[in-house]
N, C-alpha and C positions, 0 to 999 in steps of 0.2 A: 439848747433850743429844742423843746419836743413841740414833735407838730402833730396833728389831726389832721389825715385826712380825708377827710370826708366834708371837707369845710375849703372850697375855693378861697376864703378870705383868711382862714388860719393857715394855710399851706403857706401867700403872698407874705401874711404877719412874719412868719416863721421866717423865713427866707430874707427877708427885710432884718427883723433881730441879728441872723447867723451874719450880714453882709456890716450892717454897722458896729455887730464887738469884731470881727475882721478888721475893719478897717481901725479901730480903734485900736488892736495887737500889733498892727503892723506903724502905723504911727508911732506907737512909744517902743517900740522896734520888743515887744515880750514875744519873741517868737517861740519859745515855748505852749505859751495859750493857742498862738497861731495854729502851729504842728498837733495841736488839740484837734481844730477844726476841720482835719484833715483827714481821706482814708490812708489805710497800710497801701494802697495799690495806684494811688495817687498818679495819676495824668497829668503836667503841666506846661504848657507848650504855647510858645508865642513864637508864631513863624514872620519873618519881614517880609514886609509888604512892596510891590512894585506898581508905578504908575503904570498902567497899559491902557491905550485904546480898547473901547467897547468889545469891541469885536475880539480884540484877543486876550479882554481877562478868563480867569482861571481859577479855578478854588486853591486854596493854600494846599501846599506839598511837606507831608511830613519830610518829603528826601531832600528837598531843595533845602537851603542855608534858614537857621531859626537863629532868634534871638534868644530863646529859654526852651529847652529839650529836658525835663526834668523830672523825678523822682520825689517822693517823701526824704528818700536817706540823701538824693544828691543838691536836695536843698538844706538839710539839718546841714550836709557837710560847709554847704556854704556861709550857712548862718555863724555856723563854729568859729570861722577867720575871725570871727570880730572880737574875739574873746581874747588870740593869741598875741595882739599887737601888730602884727600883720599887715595889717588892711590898713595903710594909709591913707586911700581915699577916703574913709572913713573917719579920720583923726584929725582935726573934732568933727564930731557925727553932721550928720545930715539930717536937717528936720523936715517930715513929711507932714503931707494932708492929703487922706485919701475921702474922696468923693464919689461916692456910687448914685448912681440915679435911672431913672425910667426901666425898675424890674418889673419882668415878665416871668412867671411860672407856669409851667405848661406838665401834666403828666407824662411819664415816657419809660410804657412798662414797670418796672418795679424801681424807677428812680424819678427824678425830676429831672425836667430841662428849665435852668434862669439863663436866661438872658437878660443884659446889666449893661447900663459905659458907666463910665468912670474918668474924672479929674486926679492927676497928682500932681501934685507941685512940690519941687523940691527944692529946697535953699540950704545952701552951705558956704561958709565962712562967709564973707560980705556982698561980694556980689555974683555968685555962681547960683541962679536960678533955672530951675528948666519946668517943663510942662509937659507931662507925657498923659495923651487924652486918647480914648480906644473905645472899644466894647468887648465884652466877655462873654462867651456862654460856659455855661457848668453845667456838669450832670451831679447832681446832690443825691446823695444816697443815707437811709435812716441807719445807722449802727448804736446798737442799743439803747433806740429812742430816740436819740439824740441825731440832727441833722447835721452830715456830713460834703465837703467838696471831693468827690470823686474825679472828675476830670473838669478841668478849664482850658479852655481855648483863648489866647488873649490876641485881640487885633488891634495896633496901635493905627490911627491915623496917616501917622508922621510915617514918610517913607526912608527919611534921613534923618540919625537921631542928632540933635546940637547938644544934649547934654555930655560932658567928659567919660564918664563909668555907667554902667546899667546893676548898680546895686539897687535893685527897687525891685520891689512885688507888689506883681498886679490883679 
């Protein structure tokens, strides 16, 4: 995905491309194209969410309990399980559908800020459905032209997950 810019509407274009072949990688699970989209320095972090009164929320705590604290290499490594037979949650796979909707691009110094939600639904074997619905910001960064996710922030909704496993990327 190269972008321009100097073009408010190719920045948005761009960013929209980068966010649908994503969502398309992680669908047919090519995580390799994925880890394409991604930098060497990679941020990715989804901390859980707690109901609180007005008065006493709080912005998310890197310290406090997350649902994904991760790396570029400590996601390859997770991706890896699925190769070894290993991963029976996984056996037979899991079909995704990911949904991105209502992005924002905003400049921010020599990177971008998106902000994105997104739908997933997920089905496995006959009747194990779940529905994990959030928003994400990302700081995207150009590496050799080409638009990159440098850090994501992922906030689900759901304060309690019903799905069995958190094999999914968001």
């Amino acid at each position: 995905m190269l972008i321009d810019s100097s073009n408010d509407a190719a920045l948005w274009f761009a960013v929209q491309r980068l966010y649908a072949a994503e969502a398309r990688y992680l669908d047919e699970e090519d995580y390799e194209r994925w880890f394409a989209l991604l930098t060497e320095d990679l941020e990715y972090w989804m901390p859980t969410r707690e109901t609180r009164f007005r008065r006493d929320e709080a912005p998310p705590d890197p310290q406090r309990m997350n649902f994904y604290r991760e790396t570029l290499e400590s996601l390859r490594m997770r991706a890896s399980r699925l190769a070894t037979g290993t991963a029976w949650s996984e056996n037979p796979r899991t079909r995704y559908r990911h949904l991105i909707t209502n992005v924002e691009v905003f400049p921010a110094g020599g990177e971008l800020r998106a902000l994105s939600n997104f739908i997933v639904y997920r089905h496995r074997l006959e009747r194990e459905e779940a529905w994990l619905v959030g928003r994400r910001e990302d700081a995207l960064r150009t590496v050799q032209g080409e638009l990159r996710i440098a850090r994501r922030t992922v906030l689900l909704d759901q304060t309690v997950l019903q799905s069995k496993n958190l094999n999914v990327y968001l």
